[in-house]
MIVOLO-543274 format. One record per atom (N, C-alpha, C, O): residue in one letter; z, x, y. Coordinates in pm, whole numbers, plus 50000, padded with zeros to 5 digits. Layout:
<recs>
aZXY...
</recs>
This chain:
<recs>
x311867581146656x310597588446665x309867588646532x309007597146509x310177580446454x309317575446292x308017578046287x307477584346197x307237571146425x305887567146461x304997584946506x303817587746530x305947590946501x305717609846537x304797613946410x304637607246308x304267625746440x303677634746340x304857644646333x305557647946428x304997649546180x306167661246161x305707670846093x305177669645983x305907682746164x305747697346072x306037696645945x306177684845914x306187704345850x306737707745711x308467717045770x309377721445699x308377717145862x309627723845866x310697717445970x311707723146012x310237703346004x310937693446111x312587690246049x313527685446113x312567694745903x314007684745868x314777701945877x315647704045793x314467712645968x315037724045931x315537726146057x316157736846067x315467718246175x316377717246318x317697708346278x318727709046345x317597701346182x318857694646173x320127699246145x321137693646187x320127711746060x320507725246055x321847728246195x323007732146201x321157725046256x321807731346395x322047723146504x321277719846594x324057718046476x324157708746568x323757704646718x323767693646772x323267721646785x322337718146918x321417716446893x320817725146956x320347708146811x319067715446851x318847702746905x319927696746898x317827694146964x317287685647023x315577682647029x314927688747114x315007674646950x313807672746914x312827661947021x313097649947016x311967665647094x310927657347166x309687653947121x309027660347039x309357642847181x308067638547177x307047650147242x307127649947365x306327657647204x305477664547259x304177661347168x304167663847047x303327656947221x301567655547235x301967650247089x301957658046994x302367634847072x302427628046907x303337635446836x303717631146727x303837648446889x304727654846770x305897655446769x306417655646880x306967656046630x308397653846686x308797669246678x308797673246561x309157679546779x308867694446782x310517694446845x311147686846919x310837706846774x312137709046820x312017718847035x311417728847076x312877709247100x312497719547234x313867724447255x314357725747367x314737728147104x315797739647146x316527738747000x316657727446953x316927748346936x317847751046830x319367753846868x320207745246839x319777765946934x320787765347005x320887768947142x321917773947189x319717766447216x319857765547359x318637774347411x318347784647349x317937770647522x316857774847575x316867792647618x316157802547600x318077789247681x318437806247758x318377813647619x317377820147585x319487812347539x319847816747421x318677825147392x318507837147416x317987817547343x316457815747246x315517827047349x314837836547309x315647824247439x314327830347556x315187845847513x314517853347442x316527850447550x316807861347554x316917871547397x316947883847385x316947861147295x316877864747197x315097870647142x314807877047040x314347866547229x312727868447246x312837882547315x312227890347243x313247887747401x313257893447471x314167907147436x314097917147507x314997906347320x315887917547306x316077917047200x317127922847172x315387911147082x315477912946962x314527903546875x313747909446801x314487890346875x313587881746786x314147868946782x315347866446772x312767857146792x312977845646756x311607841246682x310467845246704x312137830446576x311697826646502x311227812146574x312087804346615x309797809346585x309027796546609x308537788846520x308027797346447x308227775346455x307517768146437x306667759246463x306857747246485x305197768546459x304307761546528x302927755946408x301717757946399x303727750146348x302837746646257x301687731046303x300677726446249x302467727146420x301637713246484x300297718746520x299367710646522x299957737046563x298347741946613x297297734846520x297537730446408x296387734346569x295177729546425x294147745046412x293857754646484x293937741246311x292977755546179x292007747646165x292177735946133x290757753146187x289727748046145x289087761546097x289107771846163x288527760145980x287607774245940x285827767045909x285397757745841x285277776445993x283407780445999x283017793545908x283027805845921x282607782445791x281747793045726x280367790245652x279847779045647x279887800345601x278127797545567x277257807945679x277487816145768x276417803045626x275407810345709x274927803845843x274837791945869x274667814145917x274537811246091x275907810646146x275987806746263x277167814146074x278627809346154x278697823546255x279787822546311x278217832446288x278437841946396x277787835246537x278287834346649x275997829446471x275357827646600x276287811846645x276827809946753x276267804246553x277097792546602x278197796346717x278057791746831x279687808146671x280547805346733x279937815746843x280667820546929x278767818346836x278537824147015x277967810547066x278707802047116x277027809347055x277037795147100x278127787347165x277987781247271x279267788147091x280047778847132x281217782847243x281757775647327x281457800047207x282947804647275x282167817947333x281117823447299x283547821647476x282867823747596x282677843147547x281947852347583x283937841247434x283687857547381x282697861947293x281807855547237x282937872447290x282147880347222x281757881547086x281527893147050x281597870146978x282107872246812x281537884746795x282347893746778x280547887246796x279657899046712x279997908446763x279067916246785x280907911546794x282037924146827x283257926346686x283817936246641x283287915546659x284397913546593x284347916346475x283497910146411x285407928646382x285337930446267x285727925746154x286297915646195x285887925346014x286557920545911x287847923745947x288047935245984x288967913945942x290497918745979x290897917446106x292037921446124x290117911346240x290407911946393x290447896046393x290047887746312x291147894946525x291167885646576x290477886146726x289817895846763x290717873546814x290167875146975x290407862647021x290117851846970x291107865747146x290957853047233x289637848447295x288627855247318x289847835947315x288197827547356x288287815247421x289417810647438x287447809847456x287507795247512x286527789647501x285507796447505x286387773547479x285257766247475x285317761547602x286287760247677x283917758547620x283757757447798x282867742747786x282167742547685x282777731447865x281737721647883x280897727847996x281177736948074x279767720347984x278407729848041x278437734148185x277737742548241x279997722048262x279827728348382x281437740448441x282117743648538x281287742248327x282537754548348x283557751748286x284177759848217x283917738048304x285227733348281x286137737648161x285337744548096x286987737848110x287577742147961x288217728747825x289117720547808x287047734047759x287447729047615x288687728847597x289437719047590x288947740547589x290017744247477x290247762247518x289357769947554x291777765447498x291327781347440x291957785847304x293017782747248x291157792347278x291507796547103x291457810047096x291067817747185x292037813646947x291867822446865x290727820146765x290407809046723x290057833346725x288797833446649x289247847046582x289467858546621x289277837746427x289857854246345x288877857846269x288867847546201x287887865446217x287117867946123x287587872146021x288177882846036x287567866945892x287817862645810x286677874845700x287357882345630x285637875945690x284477881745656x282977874945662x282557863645685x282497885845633x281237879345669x281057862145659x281327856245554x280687856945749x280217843245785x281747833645764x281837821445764x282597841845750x283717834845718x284907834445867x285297845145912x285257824145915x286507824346056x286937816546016x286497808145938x288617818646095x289227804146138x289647803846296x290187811546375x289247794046298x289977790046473x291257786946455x291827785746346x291727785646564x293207779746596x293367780546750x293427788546843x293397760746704x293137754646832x294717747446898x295657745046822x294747745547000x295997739047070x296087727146987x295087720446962x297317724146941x297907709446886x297527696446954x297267686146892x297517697547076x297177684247152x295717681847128x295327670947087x294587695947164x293407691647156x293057693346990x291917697846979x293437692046913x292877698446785x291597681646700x290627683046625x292057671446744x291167662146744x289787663746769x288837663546690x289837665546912x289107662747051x288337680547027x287127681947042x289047689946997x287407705546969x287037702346827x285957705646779x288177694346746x286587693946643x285777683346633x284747684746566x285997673746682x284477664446750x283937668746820x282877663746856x284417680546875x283247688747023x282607699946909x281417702746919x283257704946823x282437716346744x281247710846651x280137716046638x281867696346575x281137689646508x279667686246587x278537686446538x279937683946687x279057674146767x277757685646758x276637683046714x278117696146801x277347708646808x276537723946725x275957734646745x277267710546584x276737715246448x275047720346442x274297714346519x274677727146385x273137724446355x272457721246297x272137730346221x271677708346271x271247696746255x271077698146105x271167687846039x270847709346043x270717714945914x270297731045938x269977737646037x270497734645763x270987746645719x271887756845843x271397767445881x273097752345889x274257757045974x275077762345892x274827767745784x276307760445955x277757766945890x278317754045850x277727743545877x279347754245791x280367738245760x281657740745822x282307751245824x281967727245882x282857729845956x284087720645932x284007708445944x285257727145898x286247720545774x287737720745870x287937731245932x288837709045884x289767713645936x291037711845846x291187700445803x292097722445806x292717722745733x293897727045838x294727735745811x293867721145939x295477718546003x296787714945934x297947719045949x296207705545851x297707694645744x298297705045661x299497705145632x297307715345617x298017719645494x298177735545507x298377744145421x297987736445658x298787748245718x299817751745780x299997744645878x300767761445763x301937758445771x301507772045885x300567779145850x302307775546035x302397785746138x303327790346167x304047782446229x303797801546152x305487803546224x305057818646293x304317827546252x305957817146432x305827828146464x306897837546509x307757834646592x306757852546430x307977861746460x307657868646578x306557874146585x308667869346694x308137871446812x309657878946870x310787873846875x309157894046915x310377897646998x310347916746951x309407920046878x311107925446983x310907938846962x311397943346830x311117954346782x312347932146760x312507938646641x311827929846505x312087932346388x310787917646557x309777920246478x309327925846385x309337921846269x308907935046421x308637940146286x309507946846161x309227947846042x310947952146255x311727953046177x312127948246026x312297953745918x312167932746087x312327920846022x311757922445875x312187924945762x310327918845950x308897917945855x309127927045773x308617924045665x309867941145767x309157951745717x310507949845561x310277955845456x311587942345574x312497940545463x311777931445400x311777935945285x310957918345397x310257910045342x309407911145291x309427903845192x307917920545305x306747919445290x306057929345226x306277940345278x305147929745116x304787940545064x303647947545149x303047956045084x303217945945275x302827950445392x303387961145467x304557964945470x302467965145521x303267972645641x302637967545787x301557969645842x304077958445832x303807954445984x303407959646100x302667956046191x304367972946066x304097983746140x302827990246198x302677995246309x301797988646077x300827993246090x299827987246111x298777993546100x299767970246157x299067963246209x298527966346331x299517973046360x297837967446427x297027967746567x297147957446626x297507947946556x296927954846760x297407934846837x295967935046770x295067943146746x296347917746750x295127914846722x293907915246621x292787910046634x294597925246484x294627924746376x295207916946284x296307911746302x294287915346148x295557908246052x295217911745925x294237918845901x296317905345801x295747912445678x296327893845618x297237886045648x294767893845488x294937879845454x295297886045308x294837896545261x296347875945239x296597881445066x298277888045137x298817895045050x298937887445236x299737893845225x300937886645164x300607875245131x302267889645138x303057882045089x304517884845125x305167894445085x305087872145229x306307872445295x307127866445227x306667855245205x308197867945175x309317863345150x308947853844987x309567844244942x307947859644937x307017856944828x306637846244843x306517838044752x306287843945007x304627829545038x303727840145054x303897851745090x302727834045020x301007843345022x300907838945197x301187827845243x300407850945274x300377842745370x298837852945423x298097859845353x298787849745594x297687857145643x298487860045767x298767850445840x298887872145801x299897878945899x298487884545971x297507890945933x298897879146085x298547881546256x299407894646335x300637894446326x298737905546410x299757906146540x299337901846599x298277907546624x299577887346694x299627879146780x300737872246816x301707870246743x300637869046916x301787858747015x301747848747089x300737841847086x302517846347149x302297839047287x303527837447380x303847828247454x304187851247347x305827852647408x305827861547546x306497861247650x304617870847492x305077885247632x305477897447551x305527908847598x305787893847414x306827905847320x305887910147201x305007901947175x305907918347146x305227919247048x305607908246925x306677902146911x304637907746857x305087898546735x304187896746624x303217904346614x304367888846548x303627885146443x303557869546452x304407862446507x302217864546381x302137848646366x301757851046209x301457862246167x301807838446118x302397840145989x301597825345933x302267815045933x300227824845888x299607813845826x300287812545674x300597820945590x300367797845679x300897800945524x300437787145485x300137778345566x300417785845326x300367769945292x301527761945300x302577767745273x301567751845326x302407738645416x303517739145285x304707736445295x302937742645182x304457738945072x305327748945081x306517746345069x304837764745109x305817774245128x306607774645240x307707780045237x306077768445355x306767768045475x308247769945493x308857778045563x308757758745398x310557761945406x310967776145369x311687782745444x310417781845226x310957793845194x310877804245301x311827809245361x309347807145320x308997814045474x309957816345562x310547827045572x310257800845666x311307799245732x313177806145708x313897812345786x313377802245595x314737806045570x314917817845500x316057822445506x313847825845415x314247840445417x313727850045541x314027862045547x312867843145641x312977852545755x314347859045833x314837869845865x314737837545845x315957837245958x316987848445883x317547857645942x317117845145730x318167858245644x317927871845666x318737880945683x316607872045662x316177887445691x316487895645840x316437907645866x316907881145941x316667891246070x318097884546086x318417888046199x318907878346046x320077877646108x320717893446133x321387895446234x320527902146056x321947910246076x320627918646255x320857930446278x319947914346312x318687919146376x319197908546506x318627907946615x319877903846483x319587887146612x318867878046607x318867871146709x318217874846528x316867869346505x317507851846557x318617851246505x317327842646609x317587830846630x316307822646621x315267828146659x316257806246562x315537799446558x314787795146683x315697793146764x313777792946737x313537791646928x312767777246900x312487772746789x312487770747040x311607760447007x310957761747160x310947772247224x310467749947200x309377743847273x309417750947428x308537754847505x310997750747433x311667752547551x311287766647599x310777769347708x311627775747493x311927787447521x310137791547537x309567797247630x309677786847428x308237793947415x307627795147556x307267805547612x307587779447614x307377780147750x307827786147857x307087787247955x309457792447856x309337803048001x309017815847927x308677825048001x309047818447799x308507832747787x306837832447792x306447843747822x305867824047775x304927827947813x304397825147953x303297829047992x305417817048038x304947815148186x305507829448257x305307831648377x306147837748180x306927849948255x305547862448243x305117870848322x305207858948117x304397870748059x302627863148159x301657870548174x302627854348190x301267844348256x300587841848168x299697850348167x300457834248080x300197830847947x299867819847967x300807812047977x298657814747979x298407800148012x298687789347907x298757791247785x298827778147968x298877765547910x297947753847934x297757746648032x297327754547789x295957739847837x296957730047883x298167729447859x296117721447963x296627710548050x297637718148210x298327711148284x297507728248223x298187731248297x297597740248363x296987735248458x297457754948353x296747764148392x295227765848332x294497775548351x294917753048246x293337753348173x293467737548150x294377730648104x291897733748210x291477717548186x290297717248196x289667727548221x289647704448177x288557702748205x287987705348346x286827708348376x288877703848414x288697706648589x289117720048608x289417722048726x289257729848538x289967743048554x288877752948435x288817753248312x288017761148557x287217770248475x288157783948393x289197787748446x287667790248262x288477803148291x288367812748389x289287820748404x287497812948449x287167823148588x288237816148686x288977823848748x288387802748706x289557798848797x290847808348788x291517814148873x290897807048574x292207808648554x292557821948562x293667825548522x291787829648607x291447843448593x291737852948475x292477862648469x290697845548357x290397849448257x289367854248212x289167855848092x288627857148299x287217862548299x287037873048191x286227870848101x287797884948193x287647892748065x287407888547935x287117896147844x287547875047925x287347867147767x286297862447813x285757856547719x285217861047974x283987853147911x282577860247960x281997859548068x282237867847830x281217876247801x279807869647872x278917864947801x279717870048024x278147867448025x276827874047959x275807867947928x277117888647944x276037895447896x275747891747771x274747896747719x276527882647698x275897883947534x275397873447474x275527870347355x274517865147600x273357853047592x274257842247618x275357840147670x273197835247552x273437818147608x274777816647551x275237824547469x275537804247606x276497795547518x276787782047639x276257778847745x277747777347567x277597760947690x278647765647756x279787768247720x278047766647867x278947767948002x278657780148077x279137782448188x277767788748007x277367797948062x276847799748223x277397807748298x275627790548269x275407786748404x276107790848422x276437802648417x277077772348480x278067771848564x279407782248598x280267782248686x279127790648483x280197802048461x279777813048566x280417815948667x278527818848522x277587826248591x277277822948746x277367830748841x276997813048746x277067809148954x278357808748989x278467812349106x279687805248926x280547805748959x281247819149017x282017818549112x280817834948935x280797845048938x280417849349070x281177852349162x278767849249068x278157851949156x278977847449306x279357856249383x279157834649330x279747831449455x281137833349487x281597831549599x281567835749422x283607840649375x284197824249327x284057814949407x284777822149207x285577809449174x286067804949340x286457813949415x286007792149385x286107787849456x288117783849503x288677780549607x288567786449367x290087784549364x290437799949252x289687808949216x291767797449227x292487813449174x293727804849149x294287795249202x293937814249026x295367811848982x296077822949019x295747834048977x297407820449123x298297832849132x299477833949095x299777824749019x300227840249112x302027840549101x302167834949238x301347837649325x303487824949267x304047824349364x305767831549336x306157830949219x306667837349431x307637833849417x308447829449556x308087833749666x309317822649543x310017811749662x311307821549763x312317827649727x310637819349913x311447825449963x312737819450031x313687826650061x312727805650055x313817794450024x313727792449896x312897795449810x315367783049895x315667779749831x314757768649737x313957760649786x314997769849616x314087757449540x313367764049452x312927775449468x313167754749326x312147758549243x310597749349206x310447738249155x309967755549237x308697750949188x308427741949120x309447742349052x307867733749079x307457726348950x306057724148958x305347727549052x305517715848810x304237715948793x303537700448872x304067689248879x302077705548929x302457697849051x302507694049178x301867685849244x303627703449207x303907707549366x303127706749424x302157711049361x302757702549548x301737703549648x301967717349680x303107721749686x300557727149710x300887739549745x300347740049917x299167736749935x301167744050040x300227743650163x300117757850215x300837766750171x299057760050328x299107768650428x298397762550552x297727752550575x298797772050612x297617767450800x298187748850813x298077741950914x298397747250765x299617730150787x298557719650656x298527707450646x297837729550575x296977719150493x296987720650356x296887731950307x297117709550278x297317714650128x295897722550087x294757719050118x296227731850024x295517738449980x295377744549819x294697754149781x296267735649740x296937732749558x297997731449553x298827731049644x298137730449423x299387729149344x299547738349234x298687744149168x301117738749225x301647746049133x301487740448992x301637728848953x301137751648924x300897745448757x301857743748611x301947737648504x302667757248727x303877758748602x305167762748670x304927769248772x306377761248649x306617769348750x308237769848696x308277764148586x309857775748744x311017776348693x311767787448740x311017796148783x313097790848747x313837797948754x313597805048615x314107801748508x312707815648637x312737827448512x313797831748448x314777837048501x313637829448324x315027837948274x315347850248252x316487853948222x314517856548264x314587870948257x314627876948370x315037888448355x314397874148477x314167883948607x314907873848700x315317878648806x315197858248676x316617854648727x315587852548936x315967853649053x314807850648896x313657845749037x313327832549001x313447828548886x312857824649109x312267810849106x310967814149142x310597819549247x310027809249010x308707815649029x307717804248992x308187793148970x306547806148986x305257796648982x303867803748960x303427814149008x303307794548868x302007798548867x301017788048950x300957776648904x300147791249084x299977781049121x298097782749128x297547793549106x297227768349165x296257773049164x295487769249309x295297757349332x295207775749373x294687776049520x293337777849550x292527784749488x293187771149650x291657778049738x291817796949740x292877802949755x290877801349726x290697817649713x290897822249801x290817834549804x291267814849924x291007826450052x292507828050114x292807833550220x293327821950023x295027822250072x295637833449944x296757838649948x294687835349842x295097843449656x295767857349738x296787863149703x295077860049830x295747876449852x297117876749818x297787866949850x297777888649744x299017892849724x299677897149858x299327906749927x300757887849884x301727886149994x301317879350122x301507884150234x300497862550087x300247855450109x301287846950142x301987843150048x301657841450303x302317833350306x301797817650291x301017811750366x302427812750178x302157800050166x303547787950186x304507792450249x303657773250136x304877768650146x304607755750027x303877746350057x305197756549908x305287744449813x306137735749889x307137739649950x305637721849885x306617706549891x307567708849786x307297713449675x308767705049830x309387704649718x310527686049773x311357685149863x310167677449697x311167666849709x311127665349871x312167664649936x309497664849944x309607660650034x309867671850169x309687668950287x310377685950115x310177692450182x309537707950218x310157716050149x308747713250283x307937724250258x308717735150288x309297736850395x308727744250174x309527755250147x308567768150142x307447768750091x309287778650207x308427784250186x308397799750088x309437805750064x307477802950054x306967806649939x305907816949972x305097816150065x306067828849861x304757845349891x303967845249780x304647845349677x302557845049759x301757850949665x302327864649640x302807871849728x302237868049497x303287874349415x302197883849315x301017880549333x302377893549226x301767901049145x302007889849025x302777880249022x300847896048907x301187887348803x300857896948683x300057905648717x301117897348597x302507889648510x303777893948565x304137905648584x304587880348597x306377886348629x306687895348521x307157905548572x306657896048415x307147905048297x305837910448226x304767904348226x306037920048179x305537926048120x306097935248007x306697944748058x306087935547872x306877944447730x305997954347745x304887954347799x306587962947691x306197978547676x306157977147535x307057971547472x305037982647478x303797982247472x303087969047528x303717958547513x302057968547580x301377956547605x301417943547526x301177947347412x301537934047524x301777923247401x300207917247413x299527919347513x299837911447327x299147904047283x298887891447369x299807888347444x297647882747369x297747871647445x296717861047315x295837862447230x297717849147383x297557840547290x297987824547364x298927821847439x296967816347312x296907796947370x297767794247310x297837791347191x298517794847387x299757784247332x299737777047262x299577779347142x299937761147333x300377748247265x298737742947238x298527732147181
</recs>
């Protein structure tokens, strides 16, 4: 895998005679340190440590960078204070989805995005493209020489709070403080996630990355703290319904499909995609993303033909034997008029139709509410 792109922290799975490294979207990304279950339950009852330094960072600043990123994303910026963050999405004009991001304000005229690893190319030729022709914002991407890790799980902050001349504790979701300093890297501490659990995400420069990494894991061992990768990230945020571009968000998949609507602010003017967003509203999204879970035997996958009344009517987007609640579950996306909760439907599975109930969503949910956050 030579021909791969590698984190700053790729030679730090070798470490650990299980771990096992994949090709994911050009990158060589660890999808387990010492085992998927492991890792998921260690999220879930104490802390795991992620490296997601493959996301891309792009920061908008100068003048006009508020009206720009309305323009561009479906939220709200000019809500947003010095020190917040917010989920968002870029939309093409006929609904479809860019991308979904984070938008942190930084200060006046100052953000950074953080965009999915796969698309991080492909939104900043879409942001570029949509520059303004002169006197705009500048629009800079410093993915390479950002390093991401994320502390994710209930003793979190614990962790954080032996390391950092901060107080974690006293962060808000969705807040952050830039100048802070972990494990003596300068970093810019997030509460954000993308687990279901509370947590922290952890910007840092690409050279500190290792230190970062290995006085965390020291700091939370006597805590449980375990290294997690690709594997795990993915059933803890398909448990918590945590979408995934290419999966539960595409170009063919509005956020109103994904039933994300709370992130897309019609009232606060124009932006691209607005229309099609807006008629979409008006007439009800024509499809819905729901929970399924399986009342035969079988598990879901992404995919699946989904049927009712003897006719396909979607497919499943995500789907697995949960590890936490120990159900065979799915996120699937359907015509609207089958979405009702306790909907009999039936996924194909290998040829045969099984059958299957529209379900409540999120399967899990942490006490306190966690944070939501684009994944990959």
């Amino acid at each position: 895998m030579d021909h791969l792109k590698k984190t700053p922290l790729r030679a730090q799975a070798d470490a650990f005679p299980d771990a096992r490294c994949i090709d994911f979207g050009g990158w060589e990304l660890p999808v387990q340190f010492v085992g998927i279950q492991k890792e998921h339950e260690a999220v879930r009852t104490a802390a795991g440590l992620f490296d997601v330094s493959h996301m891309g960072e792009f920061l908008v600043t100068g003048e006009g960078a508020e009206a720009y990123l309305q323009r561009m994303t479906t939220n709200d910026v000019s809500g947003l204070e010095d020190g917040q963050a917010q989920y968002s999405l870029l939309c093409y004009p006929d609904g479809g989805t860019v991308d979904d991001l984070l938008v942190y304000r930084l200060g006046e005229g100052r953000y950074m995005l953080v965009v999915n690893a796969s698309n991080t190319v492909k939104d900043f030729e879409w942001l570029k493209l949509h520059l303004p022709a002169e006197g705009g914002p500048s629009l800079r991407d410093v993915s390479e020489e950002t390093a991401l890790l994320a502390l994710q799980g209930p003793a979190a902050a614990a962790i954080l709070s032996a390391v950092t001349d901060a107080d974690p504790a006293a962060l808000k979701p969705f807040r952050f403080l830039e100048g802070a300093t972990v494990c003596g890297v300068p970093v810019l501490l997030s509460r954000t996630g993308y687990t279901g659990e509370d947590g922290f995400e952890l910007y840092a420069p690409a050279a500190g990355a290792a230190a970062l990494w290995t006085g965390l894991l020291e700091a939370g061992r006597e805590h449980g703290l375990l290294p997690a990768g690709l594997g795990a990230r993915d059933t803890l945020r398909f448990e918590a319904r945590l979408p995934l571009y290419g999966q539960e968000l595409s170009p063919d998949i509005s956020p109103l499909e994904a039933g994300l609507g709370p992130f897309v602010k019609l009232g606060k003017g124009e932006f691209i995609g607005r229309e099609a967003l807006a008629a979409q509203k008006d007439g009800g999204p024509p499809r819905r993303l729901v929970g399924l879970e399986m009342i035969d035997r079988g598990i879901p996958r992404c995919h699946y033909p989904v049927y009712a009344d003897g006719r396909r009517i979607g497919e499943v987007t995500t789907g697995t034997q949960a590890p936490t609640l120990k159900r065979s579950l799915g996120l699937a996306l359907i015509e609207a008029a089958y979405a009702a909760i306790g909907s009999a439907v039936e996924v194909e599975i290998r040829g045969r139709r099984l059958k299957a109930e529209v379900v409540k969503t999120p399967f899990y949910r942490a006490q306190p509410v966690p944070s939501i956050r684009s994944k990959e």
